[in-house]
C-alpha positions in Angstrom: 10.8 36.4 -19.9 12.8 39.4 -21.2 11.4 42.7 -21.2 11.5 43.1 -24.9 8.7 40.2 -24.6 6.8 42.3 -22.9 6.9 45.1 -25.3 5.6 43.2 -28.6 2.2 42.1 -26.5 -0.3 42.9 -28.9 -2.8 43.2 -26.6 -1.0 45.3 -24.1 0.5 47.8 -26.5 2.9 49.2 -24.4 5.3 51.7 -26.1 8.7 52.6 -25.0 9.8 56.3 -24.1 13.6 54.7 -23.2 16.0 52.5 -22.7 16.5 50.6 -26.1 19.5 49.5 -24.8 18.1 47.2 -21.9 15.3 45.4 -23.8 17.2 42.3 -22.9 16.5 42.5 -19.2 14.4 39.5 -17.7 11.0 40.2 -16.1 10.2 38.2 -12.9 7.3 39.9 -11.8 5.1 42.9 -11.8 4.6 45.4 -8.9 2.1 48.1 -9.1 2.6 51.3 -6.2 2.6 54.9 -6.0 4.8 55.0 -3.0 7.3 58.0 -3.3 10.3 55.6 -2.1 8.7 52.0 -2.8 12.3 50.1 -2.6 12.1 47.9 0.6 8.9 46.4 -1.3 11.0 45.7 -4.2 13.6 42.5 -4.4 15.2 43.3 -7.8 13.6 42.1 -11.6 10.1 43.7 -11.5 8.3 45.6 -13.6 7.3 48.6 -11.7 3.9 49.8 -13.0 2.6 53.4 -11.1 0.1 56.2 -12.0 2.7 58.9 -11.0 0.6 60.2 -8.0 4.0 60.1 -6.1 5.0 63.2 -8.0 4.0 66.5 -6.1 6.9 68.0 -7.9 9.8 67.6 -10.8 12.3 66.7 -8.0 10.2 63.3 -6.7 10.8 62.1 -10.2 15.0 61.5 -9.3 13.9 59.9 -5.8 11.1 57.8 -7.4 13.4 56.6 -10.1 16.8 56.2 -8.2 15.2 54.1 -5.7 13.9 51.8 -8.5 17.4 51.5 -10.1 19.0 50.8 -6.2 16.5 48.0 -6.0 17.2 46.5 -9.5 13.8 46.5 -10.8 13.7 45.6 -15.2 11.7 48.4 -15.5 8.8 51.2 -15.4 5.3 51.4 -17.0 3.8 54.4 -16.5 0.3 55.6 -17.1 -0.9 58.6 -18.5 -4.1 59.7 -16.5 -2.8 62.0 -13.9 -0.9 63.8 -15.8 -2.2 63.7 -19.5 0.9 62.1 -20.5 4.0 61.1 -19.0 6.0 64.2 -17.7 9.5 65.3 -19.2 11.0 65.1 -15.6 10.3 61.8 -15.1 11.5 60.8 -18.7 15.1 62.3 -17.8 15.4 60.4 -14.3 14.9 57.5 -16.1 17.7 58.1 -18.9 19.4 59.0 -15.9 19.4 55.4 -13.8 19.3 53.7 -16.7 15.5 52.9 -16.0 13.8 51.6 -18.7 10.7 53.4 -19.7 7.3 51.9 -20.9 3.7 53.5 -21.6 0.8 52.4 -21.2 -2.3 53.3 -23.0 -5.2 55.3 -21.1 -7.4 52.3 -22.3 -5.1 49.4 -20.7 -5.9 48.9 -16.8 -2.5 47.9 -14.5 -4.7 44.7 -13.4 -4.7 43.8 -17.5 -0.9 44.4 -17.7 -0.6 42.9 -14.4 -2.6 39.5 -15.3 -1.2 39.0 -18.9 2.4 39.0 -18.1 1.8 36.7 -15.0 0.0 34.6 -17.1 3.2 34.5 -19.9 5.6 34.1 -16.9 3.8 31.1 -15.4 4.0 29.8 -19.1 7.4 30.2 -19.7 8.4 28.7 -16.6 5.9 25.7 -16.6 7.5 25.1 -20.1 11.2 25.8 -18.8 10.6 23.5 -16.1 9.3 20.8 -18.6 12.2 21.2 -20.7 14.5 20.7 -18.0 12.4 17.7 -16.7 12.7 15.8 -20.2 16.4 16.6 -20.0 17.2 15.0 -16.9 14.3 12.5 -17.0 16.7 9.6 -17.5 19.1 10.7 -14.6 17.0 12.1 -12.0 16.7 9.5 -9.1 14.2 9.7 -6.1 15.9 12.0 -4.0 15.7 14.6 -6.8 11.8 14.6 -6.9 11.7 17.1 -3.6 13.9 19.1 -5.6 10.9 19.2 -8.6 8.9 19.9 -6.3 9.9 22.5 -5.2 10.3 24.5 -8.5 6.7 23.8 -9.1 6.0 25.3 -5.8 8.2 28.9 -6.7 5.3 28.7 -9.9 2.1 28.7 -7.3 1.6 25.0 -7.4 2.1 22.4 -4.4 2.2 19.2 -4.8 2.8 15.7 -3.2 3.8 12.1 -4.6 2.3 9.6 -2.3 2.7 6.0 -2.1 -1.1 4.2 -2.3 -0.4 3.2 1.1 -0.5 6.9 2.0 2.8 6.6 2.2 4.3 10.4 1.6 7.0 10.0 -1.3 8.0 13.1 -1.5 5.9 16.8 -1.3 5.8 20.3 0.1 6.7 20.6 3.9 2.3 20.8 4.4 0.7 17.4 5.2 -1.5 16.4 2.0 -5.3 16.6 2.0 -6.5 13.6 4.9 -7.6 10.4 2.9 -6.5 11.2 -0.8 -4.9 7.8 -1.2 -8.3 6.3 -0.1 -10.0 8.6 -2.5 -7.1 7.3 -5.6 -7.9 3.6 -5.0 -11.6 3.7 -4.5 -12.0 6.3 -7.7 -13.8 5.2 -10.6 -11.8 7.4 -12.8 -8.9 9.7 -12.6 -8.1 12.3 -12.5 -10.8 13.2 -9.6 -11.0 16.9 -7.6 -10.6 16.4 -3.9 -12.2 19.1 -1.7 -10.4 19.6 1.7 -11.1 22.9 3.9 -12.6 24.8 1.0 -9.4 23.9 -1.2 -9.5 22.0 -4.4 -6.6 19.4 -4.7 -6.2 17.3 -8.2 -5.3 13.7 -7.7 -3.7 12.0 -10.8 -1.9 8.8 -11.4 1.7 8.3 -11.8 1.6 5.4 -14.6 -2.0 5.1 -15.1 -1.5 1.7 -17.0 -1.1 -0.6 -13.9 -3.2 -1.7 -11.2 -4.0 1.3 -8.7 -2.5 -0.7 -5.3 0.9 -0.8 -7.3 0.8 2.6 -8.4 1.9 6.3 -7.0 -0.5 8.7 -6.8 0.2 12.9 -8.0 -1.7 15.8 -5.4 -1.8 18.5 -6.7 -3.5 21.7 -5.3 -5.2 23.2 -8.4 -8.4 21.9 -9.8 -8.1 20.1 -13.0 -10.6 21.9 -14.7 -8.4 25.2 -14.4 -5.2 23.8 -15.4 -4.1 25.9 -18.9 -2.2 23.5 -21.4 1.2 24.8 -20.3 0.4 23.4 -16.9 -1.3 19.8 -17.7 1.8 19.5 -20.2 4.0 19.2 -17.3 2.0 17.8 -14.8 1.8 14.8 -17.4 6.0 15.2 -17.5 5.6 15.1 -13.9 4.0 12.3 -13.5 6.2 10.5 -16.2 9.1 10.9 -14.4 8.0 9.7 -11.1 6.7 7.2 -12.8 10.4 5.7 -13.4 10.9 6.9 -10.3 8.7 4.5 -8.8 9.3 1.6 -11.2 12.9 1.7 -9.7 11.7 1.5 -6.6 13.1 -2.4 -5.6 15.8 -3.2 -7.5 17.1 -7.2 -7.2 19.9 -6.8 -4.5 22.5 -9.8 -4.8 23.0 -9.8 -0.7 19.2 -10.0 -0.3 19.0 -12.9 -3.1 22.0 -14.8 -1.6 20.2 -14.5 1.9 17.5 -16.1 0.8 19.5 -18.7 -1.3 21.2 -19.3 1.6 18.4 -19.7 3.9 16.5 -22.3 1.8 19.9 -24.1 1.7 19.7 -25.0 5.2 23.1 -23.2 5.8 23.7 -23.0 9.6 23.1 -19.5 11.6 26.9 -19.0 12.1 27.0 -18.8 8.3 24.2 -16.5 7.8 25.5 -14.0 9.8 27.3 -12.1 7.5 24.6 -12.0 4.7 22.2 -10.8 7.7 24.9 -7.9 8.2 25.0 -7.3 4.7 22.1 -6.5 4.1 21.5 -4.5 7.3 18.9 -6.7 9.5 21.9 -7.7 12.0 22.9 -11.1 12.9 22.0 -11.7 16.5 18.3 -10.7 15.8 15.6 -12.6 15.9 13.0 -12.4 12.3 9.7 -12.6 10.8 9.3 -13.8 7.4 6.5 -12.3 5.1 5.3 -13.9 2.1 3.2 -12.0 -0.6 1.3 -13.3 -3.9 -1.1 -12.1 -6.2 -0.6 -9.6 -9.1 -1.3 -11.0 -12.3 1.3 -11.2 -15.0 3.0 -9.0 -16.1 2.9 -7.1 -12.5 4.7 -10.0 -10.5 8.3 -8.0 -11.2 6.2 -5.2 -8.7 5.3 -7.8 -6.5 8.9 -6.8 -4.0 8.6 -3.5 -4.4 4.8 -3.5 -3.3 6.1 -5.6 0.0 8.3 -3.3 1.0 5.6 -0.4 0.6 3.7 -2.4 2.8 6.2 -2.8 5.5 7.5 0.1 5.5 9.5 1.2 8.5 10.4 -2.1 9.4 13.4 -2.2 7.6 12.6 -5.5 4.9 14.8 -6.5 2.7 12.7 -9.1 -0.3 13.1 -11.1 -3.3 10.7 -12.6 -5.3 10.9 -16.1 -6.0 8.7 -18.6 -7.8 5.9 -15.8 -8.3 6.1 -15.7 -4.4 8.0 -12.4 -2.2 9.5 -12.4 0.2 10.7 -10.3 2.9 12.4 -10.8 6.0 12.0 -7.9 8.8 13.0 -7.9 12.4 10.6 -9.3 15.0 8.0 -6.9 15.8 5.4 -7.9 17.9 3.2 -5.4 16.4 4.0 -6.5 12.8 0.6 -8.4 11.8 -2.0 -5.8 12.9 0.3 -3.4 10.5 -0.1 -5.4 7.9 -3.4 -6.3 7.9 -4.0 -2.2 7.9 -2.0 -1.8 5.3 -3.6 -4.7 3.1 -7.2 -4.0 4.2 -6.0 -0.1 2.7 -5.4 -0.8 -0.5 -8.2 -3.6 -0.8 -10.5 -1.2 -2.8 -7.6 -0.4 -5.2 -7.3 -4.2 -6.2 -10.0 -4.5 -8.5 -10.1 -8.0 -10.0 -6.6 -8.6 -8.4 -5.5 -10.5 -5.9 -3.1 -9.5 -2.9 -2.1 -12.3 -0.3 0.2 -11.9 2.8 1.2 -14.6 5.3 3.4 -14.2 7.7 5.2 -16.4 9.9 5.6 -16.4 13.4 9.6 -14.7 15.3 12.1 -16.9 14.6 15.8 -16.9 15.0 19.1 -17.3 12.4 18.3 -21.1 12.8 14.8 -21.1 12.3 14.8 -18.9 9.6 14.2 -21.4 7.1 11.4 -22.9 8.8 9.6 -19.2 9.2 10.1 -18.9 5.3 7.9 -22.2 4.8 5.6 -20.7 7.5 4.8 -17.8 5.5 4.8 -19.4 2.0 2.3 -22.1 3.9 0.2 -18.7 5.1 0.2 -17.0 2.2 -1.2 -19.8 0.0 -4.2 -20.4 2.7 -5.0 -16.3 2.7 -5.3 -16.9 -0.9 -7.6 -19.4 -0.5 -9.3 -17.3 1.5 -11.4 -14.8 -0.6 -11.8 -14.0 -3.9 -9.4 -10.7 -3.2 -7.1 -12.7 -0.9 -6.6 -11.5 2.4 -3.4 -11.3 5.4 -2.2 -15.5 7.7 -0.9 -15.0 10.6 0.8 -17.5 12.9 -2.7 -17.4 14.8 -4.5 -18.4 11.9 -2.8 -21.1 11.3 -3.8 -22.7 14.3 -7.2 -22.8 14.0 -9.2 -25.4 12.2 -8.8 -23.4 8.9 -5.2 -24.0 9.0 -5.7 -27.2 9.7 -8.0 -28.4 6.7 -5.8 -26.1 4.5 -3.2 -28.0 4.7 -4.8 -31.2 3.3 -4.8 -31.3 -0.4 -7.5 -30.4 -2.9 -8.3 -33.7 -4.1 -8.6 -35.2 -0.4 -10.3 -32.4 0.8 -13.0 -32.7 -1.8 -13.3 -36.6 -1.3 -14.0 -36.0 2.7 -16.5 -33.5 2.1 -18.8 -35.5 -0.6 -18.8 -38.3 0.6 -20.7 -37.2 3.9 -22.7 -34.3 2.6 -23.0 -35.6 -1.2 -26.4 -37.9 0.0 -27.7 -35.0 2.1 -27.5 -32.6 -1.4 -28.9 -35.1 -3.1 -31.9 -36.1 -0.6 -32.1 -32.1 -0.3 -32.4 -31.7 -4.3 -34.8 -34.7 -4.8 -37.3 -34.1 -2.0 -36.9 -30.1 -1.3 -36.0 -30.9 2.1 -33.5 -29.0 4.2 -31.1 -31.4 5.4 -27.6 -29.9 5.3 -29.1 -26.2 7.0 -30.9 -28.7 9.6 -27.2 -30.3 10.0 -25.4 -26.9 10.3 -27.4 -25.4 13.2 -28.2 -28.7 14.9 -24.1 -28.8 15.0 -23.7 -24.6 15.8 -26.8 -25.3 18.8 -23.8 -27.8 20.0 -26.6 -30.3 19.6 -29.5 -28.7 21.6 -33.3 -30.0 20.4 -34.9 -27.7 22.0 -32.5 -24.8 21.0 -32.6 -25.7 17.6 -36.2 -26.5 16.7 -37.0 -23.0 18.0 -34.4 -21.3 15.8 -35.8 -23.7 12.7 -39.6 -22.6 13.7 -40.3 -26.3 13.4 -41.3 -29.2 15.8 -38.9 -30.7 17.9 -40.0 -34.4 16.8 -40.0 -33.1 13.1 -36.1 -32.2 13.8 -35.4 -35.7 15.3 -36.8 -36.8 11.9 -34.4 -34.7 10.2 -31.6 -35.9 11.9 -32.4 -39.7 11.8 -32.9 -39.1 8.1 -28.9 -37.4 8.1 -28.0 -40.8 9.7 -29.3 -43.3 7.8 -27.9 -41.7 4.6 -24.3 -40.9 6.1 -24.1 -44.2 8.3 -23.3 -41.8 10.8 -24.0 -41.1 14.4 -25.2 -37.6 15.5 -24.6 -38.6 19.5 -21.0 -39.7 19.1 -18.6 -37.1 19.1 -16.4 -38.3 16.9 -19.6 -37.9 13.9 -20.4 -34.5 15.1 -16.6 -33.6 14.5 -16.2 -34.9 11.1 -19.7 -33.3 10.3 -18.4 -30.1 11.3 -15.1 -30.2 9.3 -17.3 -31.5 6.5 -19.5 -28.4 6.7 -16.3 -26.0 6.8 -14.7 -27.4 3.2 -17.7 -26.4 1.3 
């Protein structure tokens, strides 16, 4: 803001004694003292406002105002109180260094002066800084954002881009408020005010038009509801930009796609090696595949990029193919209870959508194929597994989940009806209680006593029950064999 700005504030009505000639100076601040010599406290571009109670006598006029000019302040408001008016001394030391010379009326406090051209400064730069953000909005990658960042921070306000993982993006060198990506995927509505140690912080949404567990998430340590336009103008630039930022997150590497290409191929390990180099996961290693599905259409192009937020650190390098990612990392023994973190994190952001992760078990160059299958196999049966999805490991796979999940639909459904379809029908017809009566005779491990006590019914009332189950199913409760089949029946519905 030049100093001739300053001058034409209506509100202020400064007038000025001198220096017509260096109107054109720029104003970076304001300082208000009445020290004699005040110029280690000054750094060069404020305007210096003082009540003259420095000046004992004509000569601390020249040592007032020289020290001013040596600092390289814009200029000098002086106010009229002390003195009546502004003394014919200090009017020459200012000719005399070229100090330019404004007053203020008896009526207009320093703290007035003081807030209004603060308040134009932090204007002018918001909107500079907005200006320059639309010009280089196309060409800015993500390393530039900490350089953003750091402009808004010269204008009071901090701020921090963080991944919905809680991942930090970019921000000031202070850690962000504790939980704020909790608080972004669990909000109702955004923006919402986060309160941490007594300090208001703002959380907004990079690109508010896809699903929160996809998105970045904007901190920002002023409370929404005293933002002035100037300021929610370029937040909203802000948040534009790393917007794009974050939409260019994962781009479709060729080595990664060729790995993968190559994997499903069935091309030896000696072959591999070089595409393993290439795209830095080394050949000698030995690998975990992860598989991710989920994100509706048109959010699957996110799906990669998403992956990699979720393994972060672990060095993944993914693809997606057939609606399916895909990731390959280095063995980590560590890897699944990560994950499952990570995905059980953003859960509350999903909100209708669905997010499932398999992951296969260490494998080597050779095996590597195999593991992909491993994944894509765990990743379909975590799918299957909730309405939001949910994280397969190699551990789940051995169980009897695994096991049934691998059957298909159709043969599935025909194993299950056709042993519990009479009991439903019995149950419907006659209000009976079959199929419970089945399910904790089976989790008693078979036990009459046990169970009739947990059923609050008779034990020869229970052998009813179960005599009933046999004669409708042809089956045998005493043989092994039955119970099994029961059980596996009981764990498709």
């Amino acid at each position: 803001m030049r100093l001739r700005t300053v001058l034409t504030m209506p509100d202020l009505g400064l007038e000025l004694v001198t220096g017509d000639a260096e109107l054109d100076r720029d104003v970076r601040g304001t300082v208000t003292t009445d020290l004699l010599e005040p110029g280690r406290y000054l750094s060069g571009g404020e305007l210096v406002l003082t009540g003259l109670h420095w000046r004992q006598r004509p000569d601390d006029s020249d040592t007032f105002v020289r020290a001013l000019a040596a600092a390289g302040v814009t200029g000098m408001v002086a106010g009229q109180a002390r003195y009546g008016g502004i003394p014919e001394d200090v009017v020459a030391a200012c000719e005399r260094h070229a100090v330019p010379l404004l007053r203020v009326p008896e009526a207009v406090s320093f703290a007035v002066v003081t807030e209004r051209v603060h308040r134009e400064l932090s204007t002018g730069s918001a909107a500079e800084l907005s200006t320059m953000l639309d010009r280089h909005r196309r060409h800015l990658a993500g390393d530039g954002l900490p350089a953003v960042l750091e402009l808004l921070d010269g204008l009071g306000i901090r701020c921090w881009i963080l991944a919905p993982t809680g991942r930090v993006v970019a921000g000031t060198t202070a850690a962000p408020p504790a939980d704020a990506a909790a608080a972004f995927l669990a909000a109702n509505t955004l923006p919402i005010v986060l309160r941490d140690n007594d300090i208001a912080y703002t959380i907004v949404a990079a690109d508010g038009r896809i699903p929160r567990f996809l998105d970045w998430l904007l901190i920002i340590d002023v409370d929404c509801a005293e933002w002035t336009p100037e300021q929610r103008r370029l937040i909203d630039d802000l948040a534009g930009l790393v917007a794009q930022v974050r939409g260019r997150r994962h781009e479709d590497d060729a080595h990664t796609r060729q790995l993968f290409d190559r994997i499903a191929a069935g091309t030896p390990a000696a072959q591999l090696a070089t595409r393993l180099e290439l795209t830095g996961l080394g050949a000698d290693g030995r690998y975990q595949v992860v598989a991710a599905a989920g994100p509706r259409a048109p959010y699957l192009v996110e799906l990669p990029g998403l992956l990699c937020e979720i393994l972060d650190g672990r060095s993944p390098v993914a693809v997606l193919i057939d609606e399916i990612a895909l990731a390959v990392i280095p063995a980590d023994t560590d890897a699944d209870a990560d994950i499952r973190r990570t995905v059980a994190a953003l859960t509350p952001g999903l909100r209708g959508d669905r997010l499932a992760v398999g992951i296969s078990a260490a494998a080597d160059a050779d095996g590597l194929r195999d593991a992909v299958e491993e994944a894509r196999y765990a990743c379909r049966l975590a799918a299957e597994h909730s309405e939001s999805g949910g994280v397969v490991g190699r551990a789940d796979l051995t169980s009897r989940t695994g096991l049934l999940a691998s059957v298909p639909e159709r043969m599935r459904r025909t194993f299950r009806d056709s042993l519990l379809a009479p009991l439903h029908d019995y149950d419907r017809t006659h209000s009976a209680d079959l199929v419970h009566t089945l399910e904790i005779f089976l989790d008693l491990s078979g036990s009459w006593a046990r169970c009739a006590e947990v059923m609050f019914v008779h034990v020869n009332t229970l052998r009813y029950r179960i005599q009933r189950i046999e004669e409708l199913t042809g089956r045998d409760l005493s043989r092994f064999e039955d119970r099994v089949d029961f059980f596996l029946a009981l764990a498709l519905r």
